[in-house]
N, C-alpha and C positions, 0 to 999 in steps of 0.2 A: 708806377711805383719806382721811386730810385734805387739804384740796382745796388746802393750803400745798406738799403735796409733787407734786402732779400738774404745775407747770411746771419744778419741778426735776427729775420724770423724764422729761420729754419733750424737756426740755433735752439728758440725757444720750443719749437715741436719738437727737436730731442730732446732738449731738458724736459718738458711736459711729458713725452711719450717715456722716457726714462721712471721720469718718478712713477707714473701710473704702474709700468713692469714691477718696479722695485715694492710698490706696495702691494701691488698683484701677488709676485712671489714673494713677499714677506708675509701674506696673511693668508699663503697656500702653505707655506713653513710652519705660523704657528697651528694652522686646523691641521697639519699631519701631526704635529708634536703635541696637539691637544687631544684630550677623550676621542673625542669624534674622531680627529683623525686615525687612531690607533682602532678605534673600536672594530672595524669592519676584519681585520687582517686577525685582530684577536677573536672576535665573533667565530670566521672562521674553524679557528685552532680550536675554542672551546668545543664547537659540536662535533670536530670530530673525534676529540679526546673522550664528549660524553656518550660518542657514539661504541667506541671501544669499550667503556666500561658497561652497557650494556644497555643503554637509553635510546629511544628512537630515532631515528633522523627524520621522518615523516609518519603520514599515516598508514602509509603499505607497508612500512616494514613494521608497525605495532600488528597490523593486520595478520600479518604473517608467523608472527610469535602467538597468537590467539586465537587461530583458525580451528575449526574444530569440521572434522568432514560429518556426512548428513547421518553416518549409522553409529556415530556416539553421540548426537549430540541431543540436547534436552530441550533447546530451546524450540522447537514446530509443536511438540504436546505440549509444553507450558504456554505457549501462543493460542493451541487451541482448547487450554484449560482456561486462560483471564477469558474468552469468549463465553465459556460456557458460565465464567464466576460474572459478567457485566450482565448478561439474559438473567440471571437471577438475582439482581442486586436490583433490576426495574419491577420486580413481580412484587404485590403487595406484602409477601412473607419477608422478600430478601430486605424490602425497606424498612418492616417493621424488627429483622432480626439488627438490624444495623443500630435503628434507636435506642435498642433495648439494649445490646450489648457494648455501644460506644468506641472508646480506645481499645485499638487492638491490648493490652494489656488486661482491659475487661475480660477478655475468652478466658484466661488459665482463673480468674477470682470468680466465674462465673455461680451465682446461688444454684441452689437444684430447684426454686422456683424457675429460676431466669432459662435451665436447661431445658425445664420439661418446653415451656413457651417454643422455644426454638428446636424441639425434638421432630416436629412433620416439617420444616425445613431442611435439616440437617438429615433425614431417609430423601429430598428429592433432590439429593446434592452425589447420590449414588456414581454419577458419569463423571463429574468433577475430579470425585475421590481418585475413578479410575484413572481416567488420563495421569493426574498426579502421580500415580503407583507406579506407571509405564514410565513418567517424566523422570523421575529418581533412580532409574535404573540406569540411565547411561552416563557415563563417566563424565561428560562437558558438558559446556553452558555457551554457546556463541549467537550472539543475536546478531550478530552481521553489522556491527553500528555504523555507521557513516561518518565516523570519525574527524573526517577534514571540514565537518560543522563546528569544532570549537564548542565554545559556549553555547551554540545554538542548539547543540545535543540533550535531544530529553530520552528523559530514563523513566517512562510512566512504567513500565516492567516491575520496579522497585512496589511499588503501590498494590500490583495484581498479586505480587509474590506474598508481601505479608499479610493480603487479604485473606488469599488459599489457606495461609497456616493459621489463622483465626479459624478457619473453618473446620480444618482437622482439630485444632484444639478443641474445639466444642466436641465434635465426635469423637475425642478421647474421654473428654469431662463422659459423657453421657455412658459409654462403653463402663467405666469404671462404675459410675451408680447404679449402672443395670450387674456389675459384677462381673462383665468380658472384660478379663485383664489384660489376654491373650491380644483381643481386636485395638484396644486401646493403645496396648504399647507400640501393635505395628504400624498402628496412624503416626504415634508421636517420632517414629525411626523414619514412617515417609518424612515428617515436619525435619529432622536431624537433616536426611539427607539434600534434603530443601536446601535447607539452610549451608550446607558445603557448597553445593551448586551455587547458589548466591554468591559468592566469596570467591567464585571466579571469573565476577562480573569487571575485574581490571577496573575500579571506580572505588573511591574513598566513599563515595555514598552505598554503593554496592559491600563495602567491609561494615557501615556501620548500620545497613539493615541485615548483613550476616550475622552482626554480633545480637540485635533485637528479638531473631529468630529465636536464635539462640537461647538466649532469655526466658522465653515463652515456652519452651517447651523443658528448660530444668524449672522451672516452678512448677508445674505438673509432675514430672520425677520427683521431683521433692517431696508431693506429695503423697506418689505412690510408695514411696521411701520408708515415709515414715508412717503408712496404715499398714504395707504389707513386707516390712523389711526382714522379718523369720523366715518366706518364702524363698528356697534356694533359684526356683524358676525363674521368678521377677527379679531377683538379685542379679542373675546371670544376664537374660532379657535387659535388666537397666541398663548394664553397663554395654551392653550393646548396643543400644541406644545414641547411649553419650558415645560412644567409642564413631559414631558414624556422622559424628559431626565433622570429621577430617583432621586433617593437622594445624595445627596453628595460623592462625591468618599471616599469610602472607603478604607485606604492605606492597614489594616492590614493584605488582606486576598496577597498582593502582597509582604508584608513584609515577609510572611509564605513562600514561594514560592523561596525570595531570599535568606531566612536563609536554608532553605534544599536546594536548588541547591549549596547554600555555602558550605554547608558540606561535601555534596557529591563530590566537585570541589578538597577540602585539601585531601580525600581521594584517590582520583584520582592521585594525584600527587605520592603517590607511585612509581608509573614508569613513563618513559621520555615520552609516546604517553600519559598520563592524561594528563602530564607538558603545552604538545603542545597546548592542546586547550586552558590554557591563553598566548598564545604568547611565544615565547622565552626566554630560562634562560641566552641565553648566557647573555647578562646584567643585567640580575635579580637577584640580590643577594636571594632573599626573597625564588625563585622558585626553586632556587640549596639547599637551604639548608632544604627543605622541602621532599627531596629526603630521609632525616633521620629520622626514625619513633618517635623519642624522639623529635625532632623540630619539625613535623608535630604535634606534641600532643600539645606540646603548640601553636601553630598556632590556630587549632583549640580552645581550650581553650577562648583564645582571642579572636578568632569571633562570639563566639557562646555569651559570656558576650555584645560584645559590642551590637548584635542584641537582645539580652533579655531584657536586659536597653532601648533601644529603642525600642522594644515591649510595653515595659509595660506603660512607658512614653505615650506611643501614643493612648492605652486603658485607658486610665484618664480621654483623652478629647475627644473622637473620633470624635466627630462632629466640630473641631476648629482648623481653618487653620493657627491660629496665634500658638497655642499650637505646629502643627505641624512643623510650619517652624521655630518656636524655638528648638524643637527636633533634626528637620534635622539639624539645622545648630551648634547644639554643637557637633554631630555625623559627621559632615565631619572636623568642628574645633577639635575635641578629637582625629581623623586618622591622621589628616594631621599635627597636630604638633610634635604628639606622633611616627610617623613615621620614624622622622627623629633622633631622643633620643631613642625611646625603641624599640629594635629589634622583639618584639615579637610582634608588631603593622604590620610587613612588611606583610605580605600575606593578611592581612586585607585591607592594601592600594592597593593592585591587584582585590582585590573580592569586596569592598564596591564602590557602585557608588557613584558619588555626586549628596544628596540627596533636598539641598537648590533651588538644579534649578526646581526640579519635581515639591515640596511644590510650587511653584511660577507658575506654569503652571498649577495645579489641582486650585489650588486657583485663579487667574484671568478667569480660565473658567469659574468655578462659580461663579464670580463676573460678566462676562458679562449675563449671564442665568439673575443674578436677576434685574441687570439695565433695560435688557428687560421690565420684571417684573414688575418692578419699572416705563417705561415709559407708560406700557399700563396699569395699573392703572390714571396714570394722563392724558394720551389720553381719559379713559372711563370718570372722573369728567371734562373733558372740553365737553365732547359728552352731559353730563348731566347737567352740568349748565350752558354751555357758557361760561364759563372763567376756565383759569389753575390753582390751588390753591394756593395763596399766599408762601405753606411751606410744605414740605417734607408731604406725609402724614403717614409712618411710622406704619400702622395698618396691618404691615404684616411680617414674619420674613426676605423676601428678601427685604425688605428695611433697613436690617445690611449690612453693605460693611463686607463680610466675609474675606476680607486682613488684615482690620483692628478691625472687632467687634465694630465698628463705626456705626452712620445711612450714608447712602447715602445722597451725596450733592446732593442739587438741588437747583438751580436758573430758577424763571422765567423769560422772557425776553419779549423784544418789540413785537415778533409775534409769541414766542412758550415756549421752554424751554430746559434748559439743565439739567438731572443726571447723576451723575456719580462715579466711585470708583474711589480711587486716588493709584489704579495698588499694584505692588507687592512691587515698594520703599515706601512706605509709605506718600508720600508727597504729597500734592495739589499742582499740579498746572494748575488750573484753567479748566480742564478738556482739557487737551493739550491731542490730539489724538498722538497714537502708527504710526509715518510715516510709509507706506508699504516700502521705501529701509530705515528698520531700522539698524540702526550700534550702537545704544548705546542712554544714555542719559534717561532722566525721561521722563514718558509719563501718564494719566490715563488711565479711561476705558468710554469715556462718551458713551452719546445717544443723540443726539441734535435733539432738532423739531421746526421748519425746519431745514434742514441741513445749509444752507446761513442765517445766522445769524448775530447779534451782537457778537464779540467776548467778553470772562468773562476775568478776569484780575487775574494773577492765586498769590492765595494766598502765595505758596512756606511754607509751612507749615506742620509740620510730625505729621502724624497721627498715632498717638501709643494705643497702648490696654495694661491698666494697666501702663504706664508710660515704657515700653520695647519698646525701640528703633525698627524700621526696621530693617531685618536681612538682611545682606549681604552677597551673594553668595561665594563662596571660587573662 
């Protein structure tokens, strides 16, 4: 090689090795100055700001906000009551009580043909009942979950629990047509107390078999309400009843629950067996591109904002169902629009349920609880003076319709009377009941006394708190 051309090629390995540097650090400049590069420093910041406001960092520390030690807790008798309800759900009675009665909603509509049929099943359910007696008596509910399963966490517990309270309901139907008030109602206070215990199952699926419970056992009140509503005994007994369903559902502690199963679900994705447990990528753009640790970061990022925004939103008002279903419903409107425009919304639209329907279910349960409420107070001033009260008497806080932070309507009428909430659309009308084959359309929540009435003429009028409209479901 002539020794003319060895600074011209050495020349050229700098200029070569230069520009490589130069676009090396120029496309290390733009990923710090892009998403990606910022995400990881903000990721960060985010969890530990959602860590202060009161959200998990992992699953030992949700672990530790929901421990319950062995001498409160409910869940080893409720473990060894689903034992004793699965042994008799294979025995030819429990299959044939299961045909016959259908939807757990079947038990509270149950015929008294339908009871008598399941009457020698429901005498060899004696042990069931007791464990359930014992179950309800302690204060928790911790099943111990294994929480750092993500997605992979099943909740078959949900299934056993509302199986049990189908069972009590039958055993209160049956107590009532045999004319035991007394044994009836204290079944339907175990079913109440059930149903609290549920409710601190830390799961949005665990509030909305709380609020079903729930359900099941004021259609039964309702009807002990209104055969034996002169009775000052069961008047008292009712409301102790309703009184032992607890306080107000609670979302936050289920919020907690799906912002760490969240996290854990984007880290999972990692690899193709995390992927599988939310469903296939073959058409999921969101779940293939999550396979890349730089797009998982901001994935994350994004979920972890959107649930700490709705965290803290929801610690403002905790006790207010209108607060909440405004929350939910900018929270499923902020995914679902944004989902479709900003990419970094896509895994959030996989992981965030839709939350406007829960708000609407936690909330009308508690609106039926205070209607109850609401009637056995006016049952007890007609017991007391002889006549229904001219107007609402409002000296209590369940006489606020918690859909609306409104009082409850009440009308009296020719031989009783109606209250009632005007449901999750916000609107009167006229205390129109929820048909059983419902398909749609407005409805309230009344309580009518007597049932065969005058009908009221429904106002058609929206009942707002604070001038906010009713939310609408996505």
């Amino acid at each position: 090689m002539p020794a003319s051309d060895q600074p011209r090629r050495r020349g050229k390995a700098i200029a070569l090795v230069s520009v490589v540097a130069i676009v090396v650090i120029g496309a290390w400049g733009l990923y710090r100055l892009s998403i990606f590069g910022e995400a990881p420093s903000d990721l960060r910041k985010e969890v530990l700001a959602a860590e202060k406001d009161g959200l998990p960092i992992d699953a030992n520390d949700f672990r530790r906000a929901t421990n319950a030690t062995d001498d409160q807790n409910a869940a080893p008798l409720l473990i060894s009551a689903f034992a004793e309800l699965k042994q008799f759900q294979q025995t030819p009675e429990g299959k044939a009580m299961g045909k016959l009665i259908g939807q757990s909603e079947g038990a509270a509509r149950a015929t008294d043909e339908q009871l008598e049929e399941v009457r020698p099943a429901i005498k060899h359910l004696s042990s069931l009942f007791d464990l359930l007696d014992q179950a309800v008596r302690k204060p928790r509910l911790d099943f111990h979950r294994k929480w750092e399963s993500g997605p992979g966490l099943l909740f078959s517990e949900f299934a056993d629990e509302k199986a049990c309270l189908v069972k009590l309901i039958l055993k209160a139907k049956l107590d009532l047509k045999d004319g035991n008030l007394g044994s009836a109602l204290d079944s339907l206070d175990v079913g109440a107390k059930l149903s609290s215990l549920v409710g601190q199952d830390s799961t949005i699926i665990g509030l909305l078999v709380q609020a079903s419970l729930r359900n099941l056992v004021c259609d039964v009140i309702a009807g002990v309400l209104r055969k034996h509503g002169d009775d000052a005994q069961v008047l008292a007994r009712s409301k102790t009843v309703l009184n032992d369903f607890g306080p107000r559902p609670d979302v936050r502690p289920a919020i907690r629950a799906e912002y760490l199963m969240g996290r854990i679900a984007v880290k999972m994705l990692a690899n193709a067996n995390g992927a599988q447990m939310l469903g296939s990528d073959d058409g999921n753009a969101a779940l293939k591109l999550a396979r890349f640790g730089p797009v998982r970061t901001v994935y994350e990022l994004r979920f972890i904002q959107i649930y700490h925004d709705l965290y803290k939103r929801l610690s403002q008002h905790p006790e207010s169902f209108v607060a909440m279903q405004k929350a939910f419903a900018d929270v499923d409107n902020q995914v679902g629009q944004n989902s479709h425009r900003d990419w970094t919304y896509g895994l959030a639209d996989v992981l965030a349920p839709v939350f406007v329907g829960m708000a609407s279910a936690l909330g009308e349960s508690e609106a039926r609880k205070n209607v109850l409420l609401c009637a056995i107070d006016l049952l007890d001033a007609k017991r007391k003076s002889g006549s229904f009260p001219a107007k609402g008497l409002n000296n209590a806080p369940y006489w606020t319709d918690p859909l609306t932070e409104h009082p409850m309507i009440y009308h009296p009428t020719k031989a009783g009377f109606i209250v009632y909430s005007v449901g999750k659309d916000g609107v009167d009308d006229g205390g129109k009941p929820r048909p059983r084959s419902y398909s749609g359309g407005n409805y309230d929540l009344p309580f009518k006394y007597p049932l065969a009435d005058e009908p009221v003429e429904p106002a058609r009028r929206s009942i707002t708190s604070h001038g906010r409209p009713s939310v609408p479901s996505r």
